[in-house]
C-alpha positions in Angstrom: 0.0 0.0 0.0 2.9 2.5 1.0 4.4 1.9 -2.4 1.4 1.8 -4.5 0.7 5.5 -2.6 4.4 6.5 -3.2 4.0 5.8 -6.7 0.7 7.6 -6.8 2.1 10.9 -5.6 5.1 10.9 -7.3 2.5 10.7 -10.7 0.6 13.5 -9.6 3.8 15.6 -8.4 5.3 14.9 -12.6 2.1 15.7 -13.4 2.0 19.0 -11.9 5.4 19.3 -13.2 4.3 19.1 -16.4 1.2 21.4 -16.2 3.7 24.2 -15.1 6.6 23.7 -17.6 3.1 24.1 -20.2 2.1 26.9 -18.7 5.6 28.5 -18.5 6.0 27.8 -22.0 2.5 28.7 -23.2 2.9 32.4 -21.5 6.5 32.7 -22.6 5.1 31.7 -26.3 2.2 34.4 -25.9 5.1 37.0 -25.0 7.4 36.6 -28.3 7.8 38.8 -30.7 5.4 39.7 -33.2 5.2 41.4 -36.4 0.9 41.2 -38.0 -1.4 43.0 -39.8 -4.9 43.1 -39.3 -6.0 42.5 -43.1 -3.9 40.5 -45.9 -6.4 41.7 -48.5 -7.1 45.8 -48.7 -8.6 48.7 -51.7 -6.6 51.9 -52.4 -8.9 53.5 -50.1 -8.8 51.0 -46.9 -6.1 51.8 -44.6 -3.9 48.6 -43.2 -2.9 48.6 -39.1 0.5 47.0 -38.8 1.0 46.0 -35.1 4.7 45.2 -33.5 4.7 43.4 -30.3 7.9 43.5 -28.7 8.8 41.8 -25.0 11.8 41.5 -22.7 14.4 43.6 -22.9 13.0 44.7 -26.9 10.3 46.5 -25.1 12.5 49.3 -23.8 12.8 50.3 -27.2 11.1 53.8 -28.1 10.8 53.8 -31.5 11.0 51.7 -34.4 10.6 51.9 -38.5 8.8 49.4 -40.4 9.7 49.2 -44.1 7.1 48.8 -46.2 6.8 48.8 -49.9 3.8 49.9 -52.3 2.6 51.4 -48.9 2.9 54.5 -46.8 2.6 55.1 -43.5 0.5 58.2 -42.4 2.3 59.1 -39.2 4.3 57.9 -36.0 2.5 54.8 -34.5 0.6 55.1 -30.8 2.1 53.3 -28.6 1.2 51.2 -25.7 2.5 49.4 -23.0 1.9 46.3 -20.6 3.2 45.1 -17.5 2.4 41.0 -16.1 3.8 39.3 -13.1 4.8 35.3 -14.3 6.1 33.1 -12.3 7.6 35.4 -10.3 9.3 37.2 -12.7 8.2 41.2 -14.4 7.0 40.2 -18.0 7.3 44.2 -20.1 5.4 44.2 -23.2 5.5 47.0 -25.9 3.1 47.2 -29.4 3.7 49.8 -31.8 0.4 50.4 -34.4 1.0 52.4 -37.4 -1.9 53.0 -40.0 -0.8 53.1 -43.8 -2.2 53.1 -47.5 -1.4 51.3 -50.5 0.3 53.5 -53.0 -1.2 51.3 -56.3 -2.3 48.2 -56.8 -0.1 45.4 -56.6 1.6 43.7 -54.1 2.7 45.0 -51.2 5.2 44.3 -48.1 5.4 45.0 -44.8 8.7 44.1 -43.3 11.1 42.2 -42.4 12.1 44.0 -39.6 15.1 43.9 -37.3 14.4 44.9 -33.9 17.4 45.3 -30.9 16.7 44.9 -27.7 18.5 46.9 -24.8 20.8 44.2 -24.0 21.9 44.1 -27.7 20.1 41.2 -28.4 18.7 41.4 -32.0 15.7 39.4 -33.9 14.4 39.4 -37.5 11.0 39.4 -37.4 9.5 37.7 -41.2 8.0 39.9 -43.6 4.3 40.2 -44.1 2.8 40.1 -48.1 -0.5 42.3 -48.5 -2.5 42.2 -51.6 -4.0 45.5 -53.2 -6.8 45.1 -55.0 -7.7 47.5 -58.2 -10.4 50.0 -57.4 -12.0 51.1 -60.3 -13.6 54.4 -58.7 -9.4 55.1 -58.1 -9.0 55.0 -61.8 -11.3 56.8 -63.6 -12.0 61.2 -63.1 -15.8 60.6 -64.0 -18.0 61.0 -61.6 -20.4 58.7 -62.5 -18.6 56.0 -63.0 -17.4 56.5 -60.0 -20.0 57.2 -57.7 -21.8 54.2 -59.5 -18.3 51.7 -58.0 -18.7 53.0 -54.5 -22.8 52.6 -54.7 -22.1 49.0 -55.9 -19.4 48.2 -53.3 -21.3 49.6 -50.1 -19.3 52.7 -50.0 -19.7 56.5 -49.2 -20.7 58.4 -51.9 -17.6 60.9 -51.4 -14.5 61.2 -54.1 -12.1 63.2 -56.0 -12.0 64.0 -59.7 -10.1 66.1 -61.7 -10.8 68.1 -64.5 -8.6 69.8 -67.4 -9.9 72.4 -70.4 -8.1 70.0 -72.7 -6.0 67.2 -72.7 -3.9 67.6 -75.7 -2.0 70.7 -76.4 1.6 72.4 -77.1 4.7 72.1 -75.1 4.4 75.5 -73.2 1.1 75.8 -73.8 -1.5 76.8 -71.2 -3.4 74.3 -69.6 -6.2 74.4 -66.6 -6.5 71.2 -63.8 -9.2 71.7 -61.2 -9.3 68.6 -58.6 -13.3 68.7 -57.4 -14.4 67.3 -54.0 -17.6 65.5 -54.4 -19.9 64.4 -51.9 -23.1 63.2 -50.1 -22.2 61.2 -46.7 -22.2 63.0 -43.5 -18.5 64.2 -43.1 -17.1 65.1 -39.6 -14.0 66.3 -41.2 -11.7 65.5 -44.0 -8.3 67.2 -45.2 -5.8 66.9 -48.4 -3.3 64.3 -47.8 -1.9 64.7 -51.1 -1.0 66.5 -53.9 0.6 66.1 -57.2 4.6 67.5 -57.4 3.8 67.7 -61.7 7.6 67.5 -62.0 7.0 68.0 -65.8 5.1 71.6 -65.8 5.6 74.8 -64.9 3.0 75.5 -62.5 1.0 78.4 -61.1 -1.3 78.2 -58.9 -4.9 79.7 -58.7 -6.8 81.2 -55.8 -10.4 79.4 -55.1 -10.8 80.9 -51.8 -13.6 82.9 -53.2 -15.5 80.1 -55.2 -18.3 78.6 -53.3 -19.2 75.1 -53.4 -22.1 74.0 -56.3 -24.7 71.7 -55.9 -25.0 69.1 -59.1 -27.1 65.9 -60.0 -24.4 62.7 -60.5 -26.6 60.2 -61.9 -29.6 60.6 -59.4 -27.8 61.7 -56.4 -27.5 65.5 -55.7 -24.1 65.8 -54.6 -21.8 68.9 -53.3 -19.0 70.4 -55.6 -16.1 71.6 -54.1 -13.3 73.2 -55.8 -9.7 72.1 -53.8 -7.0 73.1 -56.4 -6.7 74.6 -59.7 -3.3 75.4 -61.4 -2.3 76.5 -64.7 0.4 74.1 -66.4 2.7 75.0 -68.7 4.2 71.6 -70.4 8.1 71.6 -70.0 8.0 69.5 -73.4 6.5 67.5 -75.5 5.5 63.2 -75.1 2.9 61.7 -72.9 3.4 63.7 -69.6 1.2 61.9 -66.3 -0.9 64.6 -63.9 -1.1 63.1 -60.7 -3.6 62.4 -59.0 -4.8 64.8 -55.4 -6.0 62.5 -52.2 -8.3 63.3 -49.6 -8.6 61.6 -46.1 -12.2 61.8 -44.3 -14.0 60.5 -41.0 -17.3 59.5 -42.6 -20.5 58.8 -40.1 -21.7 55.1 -42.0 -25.4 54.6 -40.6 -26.8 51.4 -38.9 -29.2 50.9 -41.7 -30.9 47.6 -39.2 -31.3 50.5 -36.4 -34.3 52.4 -36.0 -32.1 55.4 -35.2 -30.0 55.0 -37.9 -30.9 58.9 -39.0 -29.6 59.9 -35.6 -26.4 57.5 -35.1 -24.2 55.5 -36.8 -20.1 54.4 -36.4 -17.4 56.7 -37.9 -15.2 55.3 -40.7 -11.8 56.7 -41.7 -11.7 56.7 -45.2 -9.0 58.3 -48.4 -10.0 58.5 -51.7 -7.1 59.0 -53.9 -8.3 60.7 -57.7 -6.8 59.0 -60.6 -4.0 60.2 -62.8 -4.4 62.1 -66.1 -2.4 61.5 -69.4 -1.4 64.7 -71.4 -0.7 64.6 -75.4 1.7 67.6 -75.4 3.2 68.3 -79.0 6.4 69.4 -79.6 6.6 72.7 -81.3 7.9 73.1 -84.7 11.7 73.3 -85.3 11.6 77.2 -86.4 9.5 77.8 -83.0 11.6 76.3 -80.5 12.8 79.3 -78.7 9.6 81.0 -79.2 7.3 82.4 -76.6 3.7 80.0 -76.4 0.7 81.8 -76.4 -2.0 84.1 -77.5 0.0 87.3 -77.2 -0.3 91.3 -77.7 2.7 93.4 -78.1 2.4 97.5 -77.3 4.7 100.2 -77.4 4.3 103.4 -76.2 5.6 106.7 -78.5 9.3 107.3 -77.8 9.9 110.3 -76.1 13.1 112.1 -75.5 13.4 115.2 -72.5 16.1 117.8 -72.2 18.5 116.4 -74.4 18.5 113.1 -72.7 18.0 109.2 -73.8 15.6 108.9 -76.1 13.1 105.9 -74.2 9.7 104.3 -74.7 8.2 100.7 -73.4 7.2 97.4 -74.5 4.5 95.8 -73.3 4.3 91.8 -73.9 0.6 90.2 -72.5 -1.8 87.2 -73.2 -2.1 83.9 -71.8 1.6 82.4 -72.1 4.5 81.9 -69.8 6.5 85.0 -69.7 8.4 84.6 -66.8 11.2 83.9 -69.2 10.4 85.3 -72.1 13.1 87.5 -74.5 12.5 91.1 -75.0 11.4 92.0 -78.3 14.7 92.9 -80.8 14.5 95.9 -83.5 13.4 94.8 -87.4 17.0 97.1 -88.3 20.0 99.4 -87.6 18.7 101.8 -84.5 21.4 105.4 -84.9 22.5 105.2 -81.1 23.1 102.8 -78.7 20.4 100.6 -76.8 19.9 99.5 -73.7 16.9 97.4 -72.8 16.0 97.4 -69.2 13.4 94.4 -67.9 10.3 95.5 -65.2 8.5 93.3 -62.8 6.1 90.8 -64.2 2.4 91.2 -63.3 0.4 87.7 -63.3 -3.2 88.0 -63.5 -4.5 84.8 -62.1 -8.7 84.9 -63.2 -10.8 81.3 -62.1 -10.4 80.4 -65.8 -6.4 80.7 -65.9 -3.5 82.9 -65.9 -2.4 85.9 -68.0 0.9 87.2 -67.9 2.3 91.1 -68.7 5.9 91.3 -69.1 7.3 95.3 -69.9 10.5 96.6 -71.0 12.2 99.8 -70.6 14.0 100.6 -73.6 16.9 103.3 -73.7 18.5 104.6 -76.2 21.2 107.1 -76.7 21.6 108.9 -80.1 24.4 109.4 -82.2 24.0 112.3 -83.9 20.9 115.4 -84.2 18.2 115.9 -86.0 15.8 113.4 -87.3 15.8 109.5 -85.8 13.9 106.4 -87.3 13.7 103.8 -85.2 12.8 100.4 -86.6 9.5 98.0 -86.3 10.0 95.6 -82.9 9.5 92.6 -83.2 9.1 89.3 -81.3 8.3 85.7 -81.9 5.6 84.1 -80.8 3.6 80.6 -81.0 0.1 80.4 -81.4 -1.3 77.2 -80.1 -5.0 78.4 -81.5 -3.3 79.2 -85.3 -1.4 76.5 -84.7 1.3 78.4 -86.5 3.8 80.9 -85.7 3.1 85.0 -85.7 5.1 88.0 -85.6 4.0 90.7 -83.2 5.1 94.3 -84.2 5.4 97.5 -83.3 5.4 100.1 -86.0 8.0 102.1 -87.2 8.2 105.6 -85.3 10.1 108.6 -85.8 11.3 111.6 -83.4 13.6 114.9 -83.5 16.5 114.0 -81.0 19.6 115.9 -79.9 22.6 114.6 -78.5 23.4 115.3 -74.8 25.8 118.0 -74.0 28.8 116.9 -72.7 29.4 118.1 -68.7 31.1 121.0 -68.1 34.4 120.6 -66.5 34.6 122.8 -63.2 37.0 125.6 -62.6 39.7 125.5 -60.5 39.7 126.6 -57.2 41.6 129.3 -56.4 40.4 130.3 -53.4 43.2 129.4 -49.9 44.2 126.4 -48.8 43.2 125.8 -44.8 45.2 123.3 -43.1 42.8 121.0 -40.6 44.4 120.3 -37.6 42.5 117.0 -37.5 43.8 114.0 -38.8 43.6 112.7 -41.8 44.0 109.0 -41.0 41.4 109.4 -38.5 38.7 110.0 -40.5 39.6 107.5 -43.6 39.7 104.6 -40.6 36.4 105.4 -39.1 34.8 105.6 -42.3 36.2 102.3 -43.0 35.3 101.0 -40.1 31.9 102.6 -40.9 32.1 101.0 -44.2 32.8 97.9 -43.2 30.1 97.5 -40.2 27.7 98.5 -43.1 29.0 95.7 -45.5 29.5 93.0 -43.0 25.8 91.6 -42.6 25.1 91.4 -46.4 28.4 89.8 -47.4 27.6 87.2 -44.5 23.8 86.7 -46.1 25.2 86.5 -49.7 27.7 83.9 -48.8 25.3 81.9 -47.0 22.7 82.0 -49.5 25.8 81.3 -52.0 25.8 78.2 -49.9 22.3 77.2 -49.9 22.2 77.3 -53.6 25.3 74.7 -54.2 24.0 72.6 -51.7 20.5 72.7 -53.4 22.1 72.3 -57.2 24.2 69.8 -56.2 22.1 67.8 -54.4 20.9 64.9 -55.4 17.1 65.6 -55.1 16.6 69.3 -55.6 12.9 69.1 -54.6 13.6 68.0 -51.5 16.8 70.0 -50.5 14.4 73.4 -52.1 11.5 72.3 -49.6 13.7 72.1 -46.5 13.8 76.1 -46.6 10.2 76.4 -45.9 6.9 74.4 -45.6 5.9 73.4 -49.1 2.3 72.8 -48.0 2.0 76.6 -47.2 4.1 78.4 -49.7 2.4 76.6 -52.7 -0.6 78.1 -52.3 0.2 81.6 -51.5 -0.9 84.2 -53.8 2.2 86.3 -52.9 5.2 87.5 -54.3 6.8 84.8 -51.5 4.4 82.2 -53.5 5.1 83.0 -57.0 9.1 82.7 -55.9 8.3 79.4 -54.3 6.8 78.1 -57.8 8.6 79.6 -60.0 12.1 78.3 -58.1 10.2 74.5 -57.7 9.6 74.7 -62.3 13.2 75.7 -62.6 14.6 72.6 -60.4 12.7 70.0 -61.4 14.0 71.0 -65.2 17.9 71.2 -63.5 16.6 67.8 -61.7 16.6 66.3 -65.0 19.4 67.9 -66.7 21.8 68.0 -64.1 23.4 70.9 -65.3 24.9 73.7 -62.8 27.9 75.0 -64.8 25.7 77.5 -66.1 26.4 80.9 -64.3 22.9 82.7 -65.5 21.2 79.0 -63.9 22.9 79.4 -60.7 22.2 83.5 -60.6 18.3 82.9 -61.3 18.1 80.3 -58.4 20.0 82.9 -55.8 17.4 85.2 -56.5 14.8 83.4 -56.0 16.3 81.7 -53.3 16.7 85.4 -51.7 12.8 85.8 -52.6 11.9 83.0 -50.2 14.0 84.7 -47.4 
């Protein structure tokens, strides 16, 4: 009997044994690390939660970057953390949630990722394959098409589409995107995410502060219009150029349609809709119009006029819808008696809902030779007419005027009058005026050097976008209608073209971008 109840307890004390090394195990196995995802399977517009669960010492860890492919992740991850008492031991436990988006359809990847714990430990944690299904209300700017994909897969009725006055035209042409907001859910609140960079156009933006939303019939539905962005492009050149598409992120009240009170509650939804991209037909311009100025143009000029024997001077007025921001001043048809000097103004853009005019003047002075009668040529400019489809000449006529030549200045006579010896030093008063001099000249050498600085490091960088939006916040300056703003763009057109090129031996290159980089200051 002893035996039999010797053997008895000894089986029971194993079995307890056992039961704890399971549990041990079970609780240490419910601890590891842990990379997951909370779908496998997601649409353009669905975001994707990627969790990391880290224990031990990889829980003191306070931050960590999951690389990801065909996704993006919104923003830095909220973070929580546990604490459990296990066989009397402190168990720490760390998770790490970030929200992201697919970029396109396709495959997509989350991970691996290679985590190191405070004790220098490290793990691998395996990578994590997500599928993106094709959306067709993602790829198409009509609204009806795709309000009638979100009605058919049980989604809000709230998109993005774009729309452009043409979608074949002229390199350097003029050419009008408007992204439209459309919707008929119950929106708490909803913001851009993102915008197009259109590294292949000259852009300038267009103020719809003052346009009102519109109400319109998609289909059956009665939907609000809202205008987000409009912008003038001006193709950089000629082939099939890609507009990008604008995205918009919303928290969207779904109702309980089994709920009596689905008219007065409901559960909110994060939702993005991302608009689809648009493919331009821009033609090149014909071989004898290369370096010409693209537009519907008007050249004036105002009667020369010439006072008290001085320069003779009149101005030149270039205006239409075109890109003048760098366009040539217009050259006389002939020999002009005297010499010329052609002095550029400011540019006045005129940005209208429709588009963007441009006025570009010139000061032009000229010195004659001789008295008596002066002819001065026709003046002429170049120009491209994208509605001719042809090439015009603007003019101004030929104009005549009585000049004289400026008298030479009078030498002064000598003076004759005493000489008076100052008692005061001489030396003294050239050092404090250098000293003067130089307190004066200190500060703007200092600010031309380091703006000198700013601009090598931007043209030889190796993404000029980027190094150009470190100096201010690209999400502001865009759309300011200022003379900040118009710098900001203008600057952006030029290096995405030097982005390309890769060419910064060019002294006038590197002179335009210092002065616009000083514009931004």
């Amino acid at each position: 009997m002893q035996k039999a109840e010797g053997r008895r307890q000894k089986w029971i004390s194993g079995l307890l044994h056992s039961a704890f090394c399971l549990l041990h195990f079970a609780a240490a196995a419910a601890y590891a690390n842990e990379l997951t995802v909370d779908r496998r399977t997601i649409r353009l517009d669905e975001p994707l939660t990627i969790i990391v669960s880290l224990d031990d010492t990889f829980a003191t860890v306070d931050m960590i970057n999951v690389p990801v492919k065909n996704l993006t992740i919104d923003s830095i991850p909220s973070v929580s953390s546990e604490f459990s008492w296990i066989n009397g031991s402190v168990v720490r436990r760390k998770t790490f949630r970030f929200t992201a988006h697919a970029i396109q359809p396709g495959a997509a990847l989350v991970g691996p990722l290679r985590v190191i714990g405070g004790d220098g430990q490290a793990e691998t944690l395996a990578p994590l394959s997500v599928q993106v299904t094709p959306d067709e209300a993602a790829g198409s700017n009509d609204p009806l098409t795709i309000l009638r994909e979100l009605v058919a897969t049980n989604r809000e009725p709230f998109f993005v589409a774009a729309e452009a006055d043409k979608m074949t035209a002229f390199a350097g042409e003029e050419m009008v995107v408007t992204w439209y907001l459309y919707n008929a859910a119950t929106v708490q609140r909803w913001q851009i995410t993102k915008v197009p960079k259109l590294a292949d156009f000259w852009t300038e933006e267009i103020d719809l502060h003052n346009e009102p939303p519109s109400q319109v019939i998609v289909g059956t539905m009665p939907m609000e219009k809202v205008p987000l962005r409009r912008v003038a492009l001006f193709p950089l050149h000629s082939g099939t150029l890609t507009i990008g598409g604008m995205e918009v992120a919303a928290e969207i009240l779904r109702r309980d349609q089994d709920s009596p009170f689905s008219m007065f509650e409901g559960s909110l939804v994060e939702t993005r809709f991302p608009s689809a991209s648009m493919m331009v037909d821009v033609r090149p311009l014909p071989a004898d119009a290369a370096s010409d100025v693209v537009g519907d143009l008007n050249l004036e000029c105002t009667f020369p006029q010439q006072h008290a024997g001085g320069p003779v001077t009149f101005t030149a007025t270039l205006h239409g819808r075109a890109n003048l921001r760098t366009a040539p001043p217009p050259k006389f048809l002939g020999k002009v008696d005297g010499d010329v000097e052609v002095q550029p103004l400011a540019l006045k853009v005129d940005r209208v809902p429709d588009g963007v005019s441009m006025t570009r003047r010139w000061t032009f002075v000229i010195f004659p030779a001789a008295s008596g009668t002066m002819t001065l040529p026709q003046l002429v400019t170049q120009a491209f007419n994208p509605q001719l489809g042809g090439r015009e000449e603007l003019r101004c006529g030929e104009t005549t005027i009585e000049v004289q030549t400026a008298a030479p200045p009078q030498a002064s006579a000598p003076f004759s009058g005493p000489i008076v010896k100052r008692s005061f030093p001489q030396w003294i008063i050239a050092v404090a005026l250098l000293l003067i001099v130089i307190a004066i000249c200190v500060r703007p050498i200092r600010r031309e050097m380091k703006t000198r600085r700013t601009v090598r490091a931007i043209l030889n960088s190796g993404n000029v976008r980027d190094a150009v939006d470190r100096l201010v916040d690209p999400n502001t300056i865009a759309k300011e209608a200022s003379d900040r703003g118009d710098a900001y763009r203008a600057l952006r057109s030029l290096l995405d073209a030097l982005e390309r090129d890769r060419v910064v031996e060019d002294g006038d290159l590197e002179r335009r971008v210092r002065d616009l980089v000083q514009s931004l200051r």
